[in-house]
TIDRENVO-765928 format. One line per 10 residues: number of its first residue (from 1); their letters; for each residue x, y, z of N, C-alpha, C. Coordinates in Angstrom, 3 decimals. Atoms other than C-alpha are relative to their C-alpha. Last residue first. Layout:
NUM	a	X Y Z X Y Z X Y Z ~ ...
//
This chain:
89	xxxxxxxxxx	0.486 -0.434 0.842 -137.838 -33.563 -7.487 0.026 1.382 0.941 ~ -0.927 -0.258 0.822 -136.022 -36.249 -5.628 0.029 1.290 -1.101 ~ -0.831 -0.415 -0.473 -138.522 -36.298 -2.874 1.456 0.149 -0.762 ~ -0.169 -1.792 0.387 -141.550 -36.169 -5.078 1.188 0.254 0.641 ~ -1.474 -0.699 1.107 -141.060 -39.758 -5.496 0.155 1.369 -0.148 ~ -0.873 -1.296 -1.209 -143.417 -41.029 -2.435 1.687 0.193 -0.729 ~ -1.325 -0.318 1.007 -146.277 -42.404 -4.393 1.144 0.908 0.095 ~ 0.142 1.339 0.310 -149.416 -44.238 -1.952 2.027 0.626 -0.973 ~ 0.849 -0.152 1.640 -149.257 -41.344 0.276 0.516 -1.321 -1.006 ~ 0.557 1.320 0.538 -148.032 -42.382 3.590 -1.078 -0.107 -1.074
79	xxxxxxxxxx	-1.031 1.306 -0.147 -145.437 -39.996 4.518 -0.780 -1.190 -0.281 ~ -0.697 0.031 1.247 -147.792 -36.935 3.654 0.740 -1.452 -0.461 ~ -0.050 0.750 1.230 -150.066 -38.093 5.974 0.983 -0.181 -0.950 ~ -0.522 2.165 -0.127 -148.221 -37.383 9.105 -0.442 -0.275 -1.597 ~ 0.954 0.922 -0.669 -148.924 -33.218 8.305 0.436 -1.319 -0.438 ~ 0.916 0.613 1.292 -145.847 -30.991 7.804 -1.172 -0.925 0.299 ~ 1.220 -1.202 0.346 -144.154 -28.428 10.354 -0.658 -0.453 -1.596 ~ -0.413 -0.310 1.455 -140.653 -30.891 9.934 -1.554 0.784 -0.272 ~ -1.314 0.050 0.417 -140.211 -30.859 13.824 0.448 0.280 -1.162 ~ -0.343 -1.157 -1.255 -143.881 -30.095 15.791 1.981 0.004 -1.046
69	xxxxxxxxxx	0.524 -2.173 -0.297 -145.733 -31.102 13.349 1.073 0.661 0.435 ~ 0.765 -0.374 0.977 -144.075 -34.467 11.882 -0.391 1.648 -0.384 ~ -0.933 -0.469 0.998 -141.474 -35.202 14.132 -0.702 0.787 -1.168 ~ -0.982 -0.792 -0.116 -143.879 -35.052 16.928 1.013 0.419 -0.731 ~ 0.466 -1.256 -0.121 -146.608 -36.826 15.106 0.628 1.127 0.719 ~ 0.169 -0.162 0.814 -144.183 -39.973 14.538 -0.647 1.622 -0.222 ~ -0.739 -0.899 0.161 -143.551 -39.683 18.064 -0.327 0.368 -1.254 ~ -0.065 -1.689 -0.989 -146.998 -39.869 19.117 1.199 0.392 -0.528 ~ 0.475 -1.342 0.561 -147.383 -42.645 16.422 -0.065 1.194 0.793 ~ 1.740 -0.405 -0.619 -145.174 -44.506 17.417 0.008 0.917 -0.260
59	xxxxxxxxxx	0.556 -1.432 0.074 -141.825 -45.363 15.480 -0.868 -0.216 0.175 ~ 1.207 -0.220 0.780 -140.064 -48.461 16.771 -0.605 1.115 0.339 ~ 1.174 -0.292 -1.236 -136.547 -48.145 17.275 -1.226 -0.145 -0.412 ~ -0.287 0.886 -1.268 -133.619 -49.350 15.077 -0.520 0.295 1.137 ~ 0.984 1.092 0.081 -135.426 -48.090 11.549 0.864 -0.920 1.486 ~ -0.630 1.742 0.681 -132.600 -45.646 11.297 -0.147 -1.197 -0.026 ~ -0.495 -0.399 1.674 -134.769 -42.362 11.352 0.994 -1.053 -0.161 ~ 1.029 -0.185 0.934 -136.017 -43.691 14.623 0.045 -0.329 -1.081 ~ 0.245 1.108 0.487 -132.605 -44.517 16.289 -1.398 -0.219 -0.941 ~ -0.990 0.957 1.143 -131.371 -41.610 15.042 -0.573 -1.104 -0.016
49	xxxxxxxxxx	0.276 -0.605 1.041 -134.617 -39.860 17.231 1.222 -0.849 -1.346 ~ 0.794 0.557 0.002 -133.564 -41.879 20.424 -1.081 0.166 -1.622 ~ -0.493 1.339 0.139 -130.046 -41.015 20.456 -1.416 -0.707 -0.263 ~ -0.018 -0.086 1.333 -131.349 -36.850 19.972 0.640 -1.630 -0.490 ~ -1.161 0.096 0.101 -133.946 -37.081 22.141 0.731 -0.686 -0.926 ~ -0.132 1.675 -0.368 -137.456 -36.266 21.090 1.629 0.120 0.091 ~ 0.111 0.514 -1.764 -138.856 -32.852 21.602 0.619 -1.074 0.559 ~ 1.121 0.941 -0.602 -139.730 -32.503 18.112 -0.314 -0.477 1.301 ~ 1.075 -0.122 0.226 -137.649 -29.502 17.708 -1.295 -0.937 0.135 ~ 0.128 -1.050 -0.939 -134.645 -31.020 18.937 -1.291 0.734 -0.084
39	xxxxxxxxxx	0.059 0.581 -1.324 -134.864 -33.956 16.809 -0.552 0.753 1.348 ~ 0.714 0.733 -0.241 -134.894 -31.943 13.986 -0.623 -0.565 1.256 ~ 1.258 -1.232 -0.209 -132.408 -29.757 15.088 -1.318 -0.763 0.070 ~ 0.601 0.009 -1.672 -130.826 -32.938 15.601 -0.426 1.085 0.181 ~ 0.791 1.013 -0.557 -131.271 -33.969 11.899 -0.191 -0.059 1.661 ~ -1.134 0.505 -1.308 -130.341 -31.328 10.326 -0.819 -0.622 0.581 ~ 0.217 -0.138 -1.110 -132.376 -30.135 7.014 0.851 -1.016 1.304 ~ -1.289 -0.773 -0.805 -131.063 -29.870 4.062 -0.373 0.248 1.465 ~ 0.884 -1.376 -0.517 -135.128 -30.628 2.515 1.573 0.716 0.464 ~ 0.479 -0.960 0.700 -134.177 -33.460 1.035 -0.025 1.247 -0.367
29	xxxxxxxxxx	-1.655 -0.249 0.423 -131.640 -35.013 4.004 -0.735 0.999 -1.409 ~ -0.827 -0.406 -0.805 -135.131 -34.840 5.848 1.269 0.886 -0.656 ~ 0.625 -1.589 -0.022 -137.516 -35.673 3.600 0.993 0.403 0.760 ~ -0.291 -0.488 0.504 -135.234 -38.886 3.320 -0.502 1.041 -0.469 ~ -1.567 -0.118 0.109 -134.724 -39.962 6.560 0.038 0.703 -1.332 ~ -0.572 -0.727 -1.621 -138.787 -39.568 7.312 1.092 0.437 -0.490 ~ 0.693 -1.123 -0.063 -139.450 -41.894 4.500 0.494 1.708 0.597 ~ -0.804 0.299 1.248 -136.946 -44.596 5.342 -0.484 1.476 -0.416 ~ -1.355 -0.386 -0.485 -138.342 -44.502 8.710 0.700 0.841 -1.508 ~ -0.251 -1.297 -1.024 -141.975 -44.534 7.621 1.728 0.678 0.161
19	xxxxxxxxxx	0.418 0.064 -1.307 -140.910 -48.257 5.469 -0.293 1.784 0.349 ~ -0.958 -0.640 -0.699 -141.604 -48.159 1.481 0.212 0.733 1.982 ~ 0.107 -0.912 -0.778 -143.843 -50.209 0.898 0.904 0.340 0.352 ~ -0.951 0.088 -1.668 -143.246 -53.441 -1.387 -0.543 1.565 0.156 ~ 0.334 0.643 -1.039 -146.284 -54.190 -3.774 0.569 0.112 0.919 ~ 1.289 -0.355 -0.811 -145.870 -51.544 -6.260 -0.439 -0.751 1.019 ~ 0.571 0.815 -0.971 -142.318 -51.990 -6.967 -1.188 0.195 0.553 ~ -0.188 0.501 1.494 -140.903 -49.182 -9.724 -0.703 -1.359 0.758 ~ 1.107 -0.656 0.595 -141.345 -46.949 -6.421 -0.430 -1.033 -1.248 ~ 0.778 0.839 0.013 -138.656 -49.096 -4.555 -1.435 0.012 -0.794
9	xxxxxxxxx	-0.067 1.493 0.424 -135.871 -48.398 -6.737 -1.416 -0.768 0.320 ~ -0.243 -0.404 1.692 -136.200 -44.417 -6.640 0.117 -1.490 -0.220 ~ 1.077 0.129 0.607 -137.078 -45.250 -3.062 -0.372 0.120 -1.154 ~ 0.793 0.891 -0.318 -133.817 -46.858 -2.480 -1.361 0.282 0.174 ~ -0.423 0.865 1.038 -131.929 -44.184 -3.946 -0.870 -1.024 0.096 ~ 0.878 -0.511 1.414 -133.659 -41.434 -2.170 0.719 -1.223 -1.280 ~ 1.196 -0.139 0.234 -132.500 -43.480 0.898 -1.018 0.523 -1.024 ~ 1.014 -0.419 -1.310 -129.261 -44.228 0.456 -1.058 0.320 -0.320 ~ 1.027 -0.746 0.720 -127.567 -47.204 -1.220 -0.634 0.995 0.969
//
């Protein structure tokens, strides 16, 4: 399942949260955007950034705010608004 699939499942779930990572991965593929540009733009390397966006690192909030501003030029909140289905739309 990928990620706009699995928040299109988890949304219908008001008690589970959809993780940051998960988030993240799928503004990303959303948007057509590359993921080591990405990367590259945030500053963060680009083995250390996959592992991010594939929930096998833990995301701090410095990087979190590096991918954020400095990589997808959006503010952190967005990713933790209570209803995160606009990404199919």
């Amino acid at each position: 399942m990928n990620p706009a699939e699995t928040i299109a499942n988890l949304n219908d779930t008001e008690s589970f949260e959809v993780p940051v990572h998960v988030r993240l991965q799928s503004y990303i593929k959303s948007k057509g955007y590359v993921f080591r540009i990405v990367a590259e733009r945030s500053g963060i390397g680009d083995k250390k950034f996959y592992k991010i966006i594939n929930g096998k690192c833990r995301l701090t909030a410095d990087d979190l705010e590096k991918i954020c501003r400095k990589g997808l030029s959006v503010d952190p909140a967005y990713f933790f608004e209570n209803k995160f289905s606009d990404l199919e739309n």
